[in-house]
C-alpha positions in Angstrom: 27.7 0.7 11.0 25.1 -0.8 9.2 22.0 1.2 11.7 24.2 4.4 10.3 23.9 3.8 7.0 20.2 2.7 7.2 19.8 6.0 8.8 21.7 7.9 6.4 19.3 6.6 3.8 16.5 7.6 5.1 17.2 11.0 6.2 18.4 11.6 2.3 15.0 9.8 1.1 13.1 11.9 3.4 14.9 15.3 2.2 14.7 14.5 -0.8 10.9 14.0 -1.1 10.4 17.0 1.5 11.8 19.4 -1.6 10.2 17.4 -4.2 7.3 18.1 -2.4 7.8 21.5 -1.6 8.6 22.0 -5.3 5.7 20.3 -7.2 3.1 22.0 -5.0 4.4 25.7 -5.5 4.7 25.1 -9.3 1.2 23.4 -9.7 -0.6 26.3 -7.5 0.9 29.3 -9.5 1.0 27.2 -13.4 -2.5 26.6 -12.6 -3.1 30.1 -12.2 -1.4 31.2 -15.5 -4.0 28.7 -17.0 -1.9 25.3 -17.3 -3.6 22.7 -16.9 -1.2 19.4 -15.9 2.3 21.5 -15.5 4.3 18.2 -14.4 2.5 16.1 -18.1 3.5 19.8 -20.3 6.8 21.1 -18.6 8.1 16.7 -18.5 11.4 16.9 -19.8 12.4 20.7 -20.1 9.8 21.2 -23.1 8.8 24.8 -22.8 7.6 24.9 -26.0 4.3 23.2 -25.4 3.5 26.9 -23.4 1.8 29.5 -25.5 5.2 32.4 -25.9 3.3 35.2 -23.9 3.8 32.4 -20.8 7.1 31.1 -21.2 8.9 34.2 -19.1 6.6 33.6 -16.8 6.9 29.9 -16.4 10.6 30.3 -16.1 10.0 32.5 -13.3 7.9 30.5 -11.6 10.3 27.3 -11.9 13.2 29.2 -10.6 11.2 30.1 -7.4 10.1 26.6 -7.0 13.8 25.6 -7.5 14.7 28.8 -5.1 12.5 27.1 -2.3 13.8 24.0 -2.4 17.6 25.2 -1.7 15.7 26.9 1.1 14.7 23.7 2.8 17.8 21.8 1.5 19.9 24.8 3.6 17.6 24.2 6.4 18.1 20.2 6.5 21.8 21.2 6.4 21.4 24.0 9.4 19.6 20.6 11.5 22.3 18.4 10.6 25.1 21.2 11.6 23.3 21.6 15.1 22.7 17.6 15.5 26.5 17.5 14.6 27.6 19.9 17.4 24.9 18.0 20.1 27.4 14.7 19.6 30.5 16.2 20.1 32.6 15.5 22.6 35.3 16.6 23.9 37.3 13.7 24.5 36.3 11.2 21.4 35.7 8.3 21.6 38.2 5.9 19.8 38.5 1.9 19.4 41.9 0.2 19.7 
């Protein structure tokens, strides 16, 4: 049980910084375009405000398709464990007495 769990962990730690990844890099590429120059030191705790006002529709735009594209790859990490799920199943289980 405990090998599970260990490998529970680190499937969530390695999803989870897959779509952090994912995330940061779309954001930085297309705020640096709109002329921001450290988007994860300016946007840092929801503060839009430090954005000139001709940006701010913009930036929201561009956060919400960074935060689109990580449900994409969460979905997909789901779609994987779904198929690894149906690889294990059998038809007569396996149970302890």
């Amino acid at each position: 049980m405990g090998a599970g769990n260990q490998f529970r962990m680190i499937g969530s730690a390695f999803g989870l910084s897959t779509t952090t990844s994912v995330f940061n890099s779309y954001i930085r590429s297309h705020l640096s375009d709109l002329g921001v120059s450290d988007p994860l030191k300016d946007l840092s705790g929801g503060r839009l405000d430090t954005i000139p006002a001709q940006l701010r529709d913009q930036t929201r735009r561009i956060l919400s398709d960074g935060y689109n594209r990580q449900m994409v790859v969460l979905c997909g990490f789901a779609a994987g464990q779904l198929l690894t799920a149906l690889l294990i199943w059998r038809r007569k289980q396996v149970v302890t007495v």
